[in-house]
N, C-alpha and C positions, 0 to 999 in steps of 0.2 A: 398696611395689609396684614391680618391676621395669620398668620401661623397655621394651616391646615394639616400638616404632614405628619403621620398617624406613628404614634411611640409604639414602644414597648408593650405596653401594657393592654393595647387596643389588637396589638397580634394576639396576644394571650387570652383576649375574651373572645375573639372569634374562634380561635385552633382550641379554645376548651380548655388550656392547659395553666399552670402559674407563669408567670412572671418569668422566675429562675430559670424554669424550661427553655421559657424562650433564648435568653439570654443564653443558657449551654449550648443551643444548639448554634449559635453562632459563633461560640468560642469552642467548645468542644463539642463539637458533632458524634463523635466515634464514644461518644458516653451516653447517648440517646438511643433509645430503641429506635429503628427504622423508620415504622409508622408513623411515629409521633411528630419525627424530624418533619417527612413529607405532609403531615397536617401542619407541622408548624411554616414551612417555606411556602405552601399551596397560599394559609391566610397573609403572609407578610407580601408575596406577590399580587392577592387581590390590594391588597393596600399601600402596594407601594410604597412599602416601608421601608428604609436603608441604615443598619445598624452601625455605628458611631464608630467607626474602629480605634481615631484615637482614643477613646473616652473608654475603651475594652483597653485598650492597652496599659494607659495610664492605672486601670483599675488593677493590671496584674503585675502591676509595680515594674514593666516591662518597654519595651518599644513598640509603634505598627506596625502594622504588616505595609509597612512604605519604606521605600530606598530612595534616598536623597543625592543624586548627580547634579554637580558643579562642574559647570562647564566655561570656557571664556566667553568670546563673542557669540552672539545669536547666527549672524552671517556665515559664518565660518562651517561649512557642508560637512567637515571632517565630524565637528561635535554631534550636528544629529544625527549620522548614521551609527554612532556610538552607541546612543541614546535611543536606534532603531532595535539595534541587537539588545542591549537590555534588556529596555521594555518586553522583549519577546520571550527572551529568558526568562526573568522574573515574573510575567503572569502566568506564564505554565504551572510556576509555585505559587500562585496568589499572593503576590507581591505587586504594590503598586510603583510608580515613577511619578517622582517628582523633582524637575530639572529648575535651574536655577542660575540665572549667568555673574560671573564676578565683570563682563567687562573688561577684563584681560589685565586687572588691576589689586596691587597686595591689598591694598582694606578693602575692597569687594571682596574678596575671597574669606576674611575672617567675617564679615557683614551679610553673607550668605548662609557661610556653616553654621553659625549663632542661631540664624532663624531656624533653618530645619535643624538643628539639632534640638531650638524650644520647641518644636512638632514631634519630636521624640521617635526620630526617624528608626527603623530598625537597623538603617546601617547607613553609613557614609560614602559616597564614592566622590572622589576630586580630578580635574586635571590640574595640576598645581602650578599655582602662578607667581605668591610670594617665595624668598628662600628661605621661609622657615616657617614650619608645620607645626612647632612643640606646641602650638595654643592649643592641639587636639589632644593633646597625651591624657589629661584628666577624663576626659571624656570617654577616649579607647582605655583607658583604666576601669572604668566603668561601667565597660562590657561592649558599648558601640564599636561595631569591625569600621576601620576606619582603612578604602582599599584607594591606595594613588593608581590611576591610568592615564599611558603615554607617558608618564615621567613620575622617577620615585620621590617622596617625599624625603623634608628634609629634617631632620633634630625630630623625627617620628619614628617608631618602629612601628612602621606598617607595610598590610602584603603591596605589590606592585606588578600592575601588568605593563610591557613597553613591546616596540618594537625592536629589532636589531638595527638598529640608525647607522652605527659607524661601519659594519658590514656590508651594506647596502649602498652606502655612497663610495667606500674602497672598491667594491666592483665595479660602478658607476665611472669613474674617475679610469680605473684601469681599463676598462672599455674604449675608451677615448683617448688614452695615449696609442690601446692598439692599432686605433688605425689611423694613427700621426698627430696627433694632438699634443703640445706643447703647451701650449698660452692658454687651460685652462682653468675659468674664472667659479667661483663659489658665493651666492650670493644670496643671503638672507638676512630676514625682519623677524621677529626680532633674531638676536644670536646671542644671548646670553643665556637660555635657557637650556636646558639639559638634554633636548632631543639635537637640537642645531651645535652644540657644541660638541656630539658622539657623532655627529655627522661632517661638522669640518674637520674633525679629527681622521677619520675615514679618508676624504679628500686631500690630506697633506699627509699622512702615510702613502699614499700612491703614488703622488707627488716626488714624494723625497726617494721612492724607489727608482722613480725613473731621473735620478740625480736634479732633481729641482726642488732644492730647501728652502727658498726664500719666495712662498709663493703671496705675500703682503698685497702685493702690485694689483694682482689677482682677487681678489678679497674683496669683496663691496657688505659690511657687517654691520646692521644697522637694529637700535632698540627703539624704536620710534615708531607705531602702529602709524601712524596720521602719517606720514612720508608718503607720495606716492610712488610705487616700487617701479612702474617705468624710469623714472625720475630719478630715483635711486641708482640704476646703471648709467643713465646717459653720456657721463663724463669720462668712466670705464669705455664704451662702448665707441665713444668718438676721440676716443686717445689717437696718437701718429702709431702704437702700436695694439691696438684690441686683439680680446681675445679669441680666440679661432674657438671656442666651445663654453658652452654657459653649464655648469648645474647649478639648476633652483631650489634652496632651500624648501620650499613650501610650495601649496597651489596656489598663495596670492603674488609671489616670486615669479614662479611659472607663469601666468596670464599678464605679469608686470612686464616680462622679458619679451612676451610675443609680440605688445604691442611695440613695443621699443624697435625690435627686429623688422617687424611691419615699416615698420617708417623709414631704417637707414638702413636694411642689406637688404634689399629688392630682387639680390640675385641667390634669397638661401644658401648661404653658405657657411653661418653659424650654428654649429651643433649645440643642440639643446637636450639636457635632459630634464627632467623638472620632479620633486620630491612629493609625492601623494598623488594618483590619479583623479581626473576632474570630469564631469560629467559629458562635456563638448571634446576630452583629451582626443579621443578615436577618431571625431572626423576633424580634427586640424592634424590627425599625424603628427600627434605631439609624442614622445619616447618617454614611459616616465617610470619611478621605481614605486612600486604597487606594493598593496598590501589588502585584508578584508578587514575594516574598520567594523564591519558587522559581527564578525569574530572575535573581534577585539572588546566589543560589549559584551556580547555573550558568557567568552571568559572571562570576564571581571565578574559578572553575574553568577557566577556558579563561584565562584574564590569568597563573594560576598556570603552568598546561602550558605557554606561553610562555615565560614567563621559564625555566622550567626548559630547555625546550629552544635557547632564546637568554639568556643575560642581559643582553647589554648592550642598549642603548638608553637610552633617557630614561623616567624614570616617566612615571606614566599615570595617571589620576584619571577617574572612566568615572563620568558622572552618567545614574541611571535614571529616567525619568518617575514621574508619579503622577496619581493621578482620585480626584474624588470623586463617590460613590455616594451619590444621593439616598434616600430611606426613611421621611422624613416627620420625625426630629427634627429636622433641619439646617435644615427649610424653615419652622417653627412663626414667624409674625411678633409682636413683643411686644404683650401683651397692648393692645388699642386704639390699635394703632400702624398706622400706611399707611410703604407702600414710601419712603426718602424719593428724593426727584427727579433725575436724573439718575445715579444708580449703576444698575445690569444686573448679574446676576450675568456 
């Protein structure tokens, strides 16, 4: 099939004007008389015409106006409502989004940046999944803002937006000893990574306050995506001594543990809290520690246009709050047990 789609030079014999006209006005609008501009957009609109923006960019020896997000799994709800905030942010500034998954895997992750970086993205956004970032350093040398979200990167000096992970799960944790909890279990997939390990960290400072240092027993820590995370507790779960309270690393932890609980405590009596809110959490009355992943785009989004519009300065590492949402799992006290003395939530 032929090729219909009208250039350049076919706006310009309609709008009356040169070539170069046309082209300023898609690159530099604010250097154009007003009239001419709207003569020029009126004919590119009858013709449906859409200018190249790589091929603008590459020509001013610069990036697009596109923002390249790397994200892990596709499935995973947390990355596109990331990728929701973004998006929102960035086209307010005429910036476009273009997401990319690594898979949840180290050479995905270089196997992705590579591409959109040969699309000469204006700037780089990652959720980082090898332990080590230096393959970007040439590249953010070379002017591409190169911004980690949800976990900073690593052998890179680049900006960072996160949550307060080990904050978040330390009150989590103390919440549940206050109202008698002892035999609290921490369990996630993976846990080698930099949010799950500021967050068991979280869990065993609480722990060790309320004199319980060896919480191993306790501990289900697994780097294995394919596992299935019911499956992953069962053994915990049906020990002669299980735990009186779960937190879940994650929301695939969380929905792994309900079903597990579905099956062997009939009578609700395991507190639950679970790490990220999930779209069904409010009608199971599930307890969980919250945060706005849509925030969490946004300001990556505006740290991004910064840097694009300045580079220099000093990184930046921007930690966002978190709450948790009560709903009745999180509050369950073990069974025949009273609050013990002196904890509050």
């Amino acid at each position: 099939m032929v090729d219909q789609r009208a250039t350049l030079d076919d706006v310009a014999r309609l709008a009356g004007v040169s070539s170069k006209t046309v082209s300023r006005v898609f690159a530099q609008r604010e250097l154009v008389a007003p009239q001419t501009v709207e003569r020029v957009l009126a004919a590119a609109k009858r013709l449906r015409f859409r200018p190249n923006s790589l091929a603008q960019g590459l020509r001013r020896g610069g990036g697009t106006r596109t923002v390249g997000f790397i994200i892990g799994e596709l499935s995973n709800p947390f990355y596109y409502k990331i990728a929701a905030g973004l998006e929102k942010e960035l086209s307010e500034h005429g910036y476009g989004l273009v997401v990319a998954s690594t898979d949840d895997t180290d050479d995905g992750e270089a196997r992705v940046a590579d591409a959109l970086l040969a699309q000469r993205v204006g700037a780089l956004l990652l959720v980082p999944v090898s332990d080590d970032q230096s393959y970007l350093e040439g590249e953010r040398q070379l002017g591409t803002p190169v911004i980690a979200i949800d976990r900073p990167a690593r052998n890179l000096a680049a900006d960072s937006i996160v949550l307060d992970n080990r904050a978040a799960v330390l009150e989590a944790t103390r919440r549940l000893i206050a109202v008698g909890h002892r035999r609290i279990a921490y369990v996630c997939n993976p846990a080698a990574v930099y949010t799950q390990i500021e967050r068991i960290g979280g869990y065993r400072q609480a722990m060790a306050e309320a004199g319980i240092t060896d919480t191993s027993r306790w501990e289900v820590l697994r780097d294995d995506l394919s596992l299935n995370s019911a499956e992953m507790m069962r053994a915990l779960m049906t020990s002669a001594e299980p735990p009186t309270a779960i937190i879940a690393g994650n929301n695939r932890m969380t929905i792994g543990a309900l079903r597990l609980l579905r099956d062997i405590d009939d009578r609700e009596r395991t507190a639950l809290i679970g790490f990220d809110d999930f779209d069904t959490g409010d009608v199971l009355g599930v307890s969980v520690i919250s945060y706005d992943p849509l925030e969490l785009g946004r300001r990556a989004a505006r740290l991004a246009l910064e840097r694009i519009a300045d580079p220099s300065g000093f990184t930046q590492q921007i930690t966002l709050p978190t709450w948790i949402i009560e709903r009745g799992t999180g509050e369950r006290p073990p069974a025949e047990a009273r609050p013990i003395q002196g904890w509050a939530p």
